[in-house]
Structure formats: structure tokens, C-alpha cells
C-alpha positions as CSV (number, residue, x, y, z in Angstrom):
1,X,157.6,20.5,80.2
2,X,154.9,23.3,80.3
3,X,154.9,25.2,83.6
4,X,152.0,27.2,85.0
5,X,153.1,29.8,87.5
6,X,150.1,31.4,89.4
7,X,149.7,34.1,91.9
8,X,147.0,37.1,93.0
9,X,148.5,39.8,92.0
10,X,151.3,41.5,89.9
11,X,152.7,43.0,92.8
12,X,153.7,39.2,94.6
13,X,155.4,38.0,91.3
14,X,156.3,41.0,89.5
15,X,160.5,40.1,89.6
16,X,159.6,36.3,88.4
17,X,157.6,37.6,85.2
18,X,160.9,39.7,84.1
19,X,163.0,36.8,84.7
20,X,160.6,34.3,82.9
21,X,160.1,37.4,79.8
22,X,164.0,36.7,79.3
23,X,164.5,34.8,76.8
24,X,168.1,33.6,77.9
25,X,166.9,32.7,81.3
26,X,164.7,29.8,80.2
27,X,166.0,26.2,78.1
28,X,164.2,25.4,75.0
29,X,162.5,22.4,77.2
30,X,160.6,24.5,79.3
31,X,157.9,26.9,79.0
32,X,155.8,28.3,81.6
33,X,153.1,30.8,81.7
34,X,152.1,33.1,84.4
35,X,148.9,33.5,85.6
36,X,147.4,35.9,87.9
37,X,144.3,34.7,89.4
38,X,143.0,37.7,91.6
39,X,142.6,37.6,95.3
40,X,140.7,34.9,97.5
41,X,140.2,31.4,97.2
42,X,136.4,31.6,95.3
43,X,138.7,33.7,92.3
44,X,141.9,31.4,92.5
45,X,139.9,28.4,92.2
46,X,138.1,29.4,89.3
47,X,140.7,30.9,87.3
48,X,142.9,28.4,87.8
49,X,140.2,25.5,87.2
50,X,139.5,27.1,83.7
51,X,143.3,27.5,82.7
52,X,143.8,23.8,83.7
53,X,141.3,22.7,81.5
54,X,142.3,24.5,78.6
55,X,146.2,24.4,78.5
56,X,147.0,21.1,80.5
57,X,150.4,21.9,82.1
58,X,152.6,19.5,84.0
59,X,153.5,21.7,86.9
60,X,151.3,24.0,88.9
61,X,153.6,26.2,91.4
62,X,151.3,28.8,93.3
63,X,153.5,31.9,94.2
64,X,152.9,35.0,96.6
65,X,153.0,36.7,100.1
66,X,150.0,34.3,101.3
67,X,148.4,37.1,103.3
């Protein structure tokens, strides 16, 4: 299973990303990438639209403060 995590900014998802970089935190089934799109909807949509198309994951799980 290949898991895309997405979010604005480094600052919202900063604690995730060190636990995802440890290698003992995830199985060997899963791997999952982090994205971080940049703020508003307009940059979000597009950054995510083009990493969609080009890596095909099978979960999407957007991740922040949400304003």
C-alpha cells in the first residue's frame, strides 16, 4: 500500500515526517510519502493533481491546522 501524506507547510506536519523517516516505525507493506503542497486551495490542488498523476497512491490523507 503506497500512502501519500499531504499538507501546506512543514510547520503542520513536521512531528509526522520524523516518525514516517524512522525506519522501525513503518512495516515493510507500507510506504508513504509526504508532500507539502504550499498554502491555499489554487496551490494544493495543483500540487497534489500532478503527484497523483505521476505516483498513483492508494491513500490520500490531507494533514494540518486548516486555518
Amino acid at each position: 500500500m503506497f500512502l501519500l501524506l499531504i499538507s501546506a507547510t512543514d510547520y503542520e506536519i513536521g512531528e509526522t515526517a520524523l516518525w514516517l523517516n524512522n525506519p522501525s516505525t513503518l512495516l515493510n507493506v507500507l510506504k508513504a510519502e509526504l508532500l507539502i503542497s504550499g498554502i491555499g486551495q489554487l496551490q494544493t490542488a495543483y500540487t497534489l493533481g500532478k503527484k497523483i498523476s505521476e505516483m498513483k497512491p492508494d491513500l490520500v490523507i490531507q494533514a494540518g491546522i486548516g486555518g
